[in-house]
Residue, then its C-alpha position, 0 to 999 in steps of 0.5 A: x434822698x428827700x427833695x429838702x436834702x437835695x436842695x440842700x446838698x445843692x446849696x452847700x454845693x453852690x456855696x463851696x464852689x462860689x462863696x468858699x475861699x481859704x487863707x487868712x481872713x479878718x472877718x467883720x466881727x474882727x476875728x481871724x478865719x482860715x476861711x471867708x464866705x463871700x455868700x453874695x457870690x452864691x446869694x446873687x446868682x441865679x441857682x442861689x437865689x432859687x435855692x434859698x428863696x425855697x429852702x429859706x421858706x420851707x425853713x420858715x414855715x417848717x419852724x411854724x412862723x408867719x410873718x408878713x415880711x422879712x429882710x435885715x441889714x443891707x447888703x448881705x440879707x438884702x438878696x436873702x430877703x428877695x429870694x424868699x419873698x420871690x419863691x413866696x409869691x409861687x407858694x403862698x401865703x406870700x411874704x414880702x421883703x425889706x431892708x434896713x439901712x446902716x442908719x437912717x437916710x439923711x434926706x426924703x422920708x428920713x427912713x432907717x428901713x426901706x421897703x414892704x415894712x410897716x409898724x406892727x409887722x410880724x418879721x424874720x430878719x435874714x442874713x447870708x452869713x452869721x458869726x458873731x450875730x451883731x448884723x443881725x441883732x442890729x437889724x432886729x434892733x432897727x425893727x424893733x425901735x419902729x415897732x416891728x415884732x421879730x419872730x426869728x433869725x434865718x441864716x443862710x450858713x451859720x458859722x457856729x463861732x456864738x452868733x446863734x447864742x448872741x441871737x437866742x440870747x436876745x430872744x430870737x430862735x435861729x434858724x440856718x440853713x446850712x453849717x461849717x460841717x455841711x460845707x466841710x468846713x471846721x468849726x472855729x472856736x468863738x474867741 
């Protein structure tokens, strides 16, 4: 087993142990699930977090991108995003992290995205996990309005119910890390 494929099983690992719960869930997307991922559950912790912040950066340069930060809507990519600037600063070029807020900060600087970011920034926005792609399109949108340039999406686990064609119909190439199928999860039909 290559070293890639065994950080992989790894994570997916991790992830059904952690983050995998069954029942009847209504998601943020508003659709209704046999099965929630409460990512954070493997994102904030230790192994996690060691895990994505490798894989997710392998991921990026495998796909060819450099940029010079990456981060997306607070709270789900925000762990994501550190994994990868961390694991970053062991293998160079490093790469730092940002946030974007749900709406920009009523007092101090007034700012929508808090962190490492600058305009003129080439950036991966992250998620922990995709469905419908609205948290991330808000967060490539947020770049964008400050005069970012988005290069791709990185998703932690994909849930394949049109996320990735919303993404790529934007413009943006997505990149996950892990699938329903890697999981042993079924794949549920975008409604």
């Amino acid at each position: 087993m290559t070293r890639d494929r065994a950080l992989r099983t790894a994570l997916a690992t991790l992830i059904r142990e952690r983050s995998v719960q069954t029942g009847t869930f209504t998601l943020a997307s508003g659709r209704q699930s046999g099965y929630y991922i409460d990512a954070r559950r493997t994102t904030m912790s230790a192994e996690g977090f060691a895990l994505i912040g490798q894989l997710g950066l392998e991921a990026i340069r495998a796909a060819g991108l450099t940029p010079s930060v990456v981060g997306g809507l607070t709270l789900g990519a925000d762990p994501v995003a550190y994994a990868v600037a961390r694991a970053s600063r062991d293998w160079p070029p490093t790469i730092d992290a940002f946030t974007v807020r749900k709406g920009p900060k009523g007092h101090g600087a007034r700012r929508q995205i808090e962190g490492c970011f600058k305009p003129g920034a080439a950036v991966v926005i992250v998620e922990d996990v995709v469905t419908s792609g609205q948290s991330a399109l808000s967060a490539a949108e947020a770049v964008l309005n400050a005069d970012g340039a988005v290069l791709a999406v990185l998703a932690v686990v994909d849930r394949e119910e049109g996320g990735k064609e919303r993404i790529v119909e934007a413009g943006f190439p997505l990149i996950a890390l892990l699938t329903p199928a890697d999981l042993g999860l079924p794949t549920q039909a975008a409604s």
